[in-house]
C-alpha positions in Angstrom: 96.2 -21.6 86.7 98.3 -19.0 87.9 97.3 -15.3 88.0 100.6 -12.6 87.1 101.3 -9.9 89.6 100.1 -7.0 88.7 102.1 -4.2 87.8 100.2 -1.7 89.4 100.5 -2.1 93.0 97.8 0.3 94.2 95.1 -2.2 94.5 97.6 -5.1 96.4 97.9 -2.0 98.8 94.8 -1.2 100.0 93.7 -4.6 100.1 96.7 -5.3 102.3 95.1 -2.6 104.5 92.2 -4.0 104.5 93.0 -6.8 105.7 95.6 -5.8 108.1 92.6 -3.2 109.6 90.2 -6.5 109.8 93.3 -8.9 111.5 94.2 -5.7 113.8 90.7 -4.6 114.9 89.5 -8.4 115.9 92.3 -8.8 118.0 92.1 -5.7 119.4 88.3 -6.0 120.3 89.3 -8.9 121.7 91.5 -7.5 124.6 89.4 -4.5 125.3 87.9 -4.8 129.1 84.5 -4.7 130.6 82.9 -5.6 126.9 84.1 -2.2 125.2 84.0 -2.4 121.6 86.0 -0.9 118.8 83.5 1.6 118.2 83.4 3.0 121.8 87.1 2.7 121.8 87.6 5.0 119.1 85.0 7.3 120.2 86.6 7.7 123.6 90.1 7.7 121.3 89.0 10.6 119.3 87.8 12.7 122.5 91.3 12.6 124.1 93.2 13.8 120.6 90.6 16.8 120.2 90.0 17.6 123.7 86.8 19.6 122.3 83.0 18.8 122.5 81.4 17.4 119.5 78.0 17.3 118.1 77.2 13.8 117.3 76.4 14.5 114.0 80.4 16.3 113.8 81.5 12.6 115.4 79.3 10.9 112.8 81.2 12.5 110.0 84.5 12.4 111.7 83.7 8.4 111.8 81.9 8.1 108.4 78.9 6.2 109.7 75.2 7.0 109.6 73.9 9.4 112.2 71.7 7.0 113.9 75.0 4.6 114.4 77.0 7.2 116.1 73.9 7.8 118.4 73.6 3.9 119.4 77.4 4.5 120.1 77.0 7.7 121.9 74.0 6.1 123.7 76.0 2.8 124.7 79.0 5.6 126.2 76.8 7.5 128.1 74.8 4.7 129.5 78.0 3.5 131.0 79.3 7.2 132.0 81.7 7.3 129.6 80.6 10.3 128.2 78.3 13.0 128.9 75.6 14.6 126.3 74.5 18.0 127.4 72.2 20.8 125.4 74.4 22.7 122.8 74.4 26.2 124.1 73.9 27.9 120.7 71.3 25.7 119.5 68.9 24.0 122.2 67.9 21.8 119.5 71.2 19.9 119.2 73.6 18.2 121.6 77.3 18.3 122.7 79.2 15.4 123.6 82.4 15.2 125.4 84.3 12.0 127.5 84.1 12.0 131.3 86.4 11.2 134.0 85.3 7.6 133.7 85.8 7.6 130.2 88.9 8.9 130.1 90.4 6.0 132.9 88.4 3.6 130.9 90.2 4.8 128.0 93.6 4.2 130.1 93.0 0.9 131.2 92.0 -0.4 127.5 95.2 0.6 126.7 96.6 -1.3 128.5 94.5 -4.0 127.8 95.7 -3.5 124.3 99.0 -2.9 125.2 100.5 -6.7 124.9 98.5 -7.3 121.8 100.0 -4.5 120.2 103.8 -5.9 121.8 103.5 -8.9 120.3 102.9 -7.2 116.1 106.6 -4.8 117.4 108.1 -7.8 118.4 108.5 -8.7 114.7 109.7 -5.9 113.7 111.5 -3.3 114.7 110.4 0.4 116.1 112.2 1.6 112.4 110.5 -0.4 110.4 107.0 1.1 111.8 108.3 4.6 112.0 109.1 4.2 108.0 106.1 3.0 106.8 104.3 6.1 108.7 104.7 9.1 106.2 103.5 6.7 103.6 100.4 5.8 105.5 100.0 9.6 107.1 100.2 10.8 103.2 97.3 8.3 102.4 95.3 9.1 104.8 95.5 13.0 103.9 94.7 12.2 100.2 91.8 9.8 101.2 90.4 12.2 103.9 90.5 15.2 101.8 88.7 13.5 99.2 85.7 13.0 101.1 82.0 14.4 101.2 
C-alpha cells in the first residue's frame, strides 16, 4: 500500500532535520579527538561565539537540557581543563563558567578534526546551495527559539 505525499510539507521538514541533525552529529562525534563528545563540543562552541561567562544554569537553558546534565558536562570540561568554574562575584552561592586556553586549542584542533567530515557533505554540493538554504534555516531557528520557556 502506498501512502500519498502530503500536501503540507511542514512535518517532511522537520523530520528531514531530524534526521539530517542525527546522520550529522554521529559522524561528527566520530572525528572529534581525545574522546570529546558532542556535548563538550558545543559547550566549548558556544563559549567562543559569546566570549562571556555563563552560569551553568544560563548554559543549561541556552542548551535545553536539565541542570544536572549541563553540570556532568561542565564537570567532564573542567576535569580536563577545558574550562574553568569560579565563584560568581555577585552571588557567592552560584558559579561562572568560561573556556580556558586549553579549551579553546582543543576547540581548534576538533575543528579540524571535523574539518574533512564536514568537506566531504560540500563536496556534493555547492558553497550556493548551502548559503541558500541558510535564511530559511536561520528564520526557523528564530521562530522556534523565540517560542521557548
Amino acid at each position: 500500500m502506498s501512502i500519498p505525499p502530503d500536501p503540507d510539507p511542514t512535518f517532511a521538514v522537520f523530520t528531514e532535520i531530524g534526521i539530517i541533525s542525527q546522520l550529522s552529529q554521529n559522524a561528527l562525534e566520530r572525528a572529534l579527538p581525545d574522546g570529546l563528545r558532542m556535548a563538550h563540543f558545543g559547550v566549548l562552541s558556544h563559549f567562543l561565539r559569546r566570549d562571556t561567562a555563563q552560569s551553568p544554569t544560563e548554559l543549561a537553558r541556552a542548551f535545553q537540557v536539565t541542570k544536572g546534565a549541563m553540570t556532568n558536562t561542565l564537570s567532564r570540561l573542567s576535569a580536563r581543563g577545558l574550562i574553568s568554574m569560579t565563584a560568581d562575584p555577585q552571588d557567592g552561592r552560584g558559579k561562572q563558567v568560561c573556556i580556558t586556553d586549553a579549551g579553546v586549542a582543543m576547540h581548534g584542533r576538533a575543528l579540524a578534526a571535523i574539518t574533512p567530515v564536514m568537506q566531504q557533505a560540500l563536496s556534493s554540493f555547492s558553497v550556493e546551495e548551502f548559503a541558500d538554504a541558510l535564511p530559511f534555516l536561520v528564520r526557523l531557528r528564530e521562530v522556534l527559539d523565540a517560542a521557548r520557556d
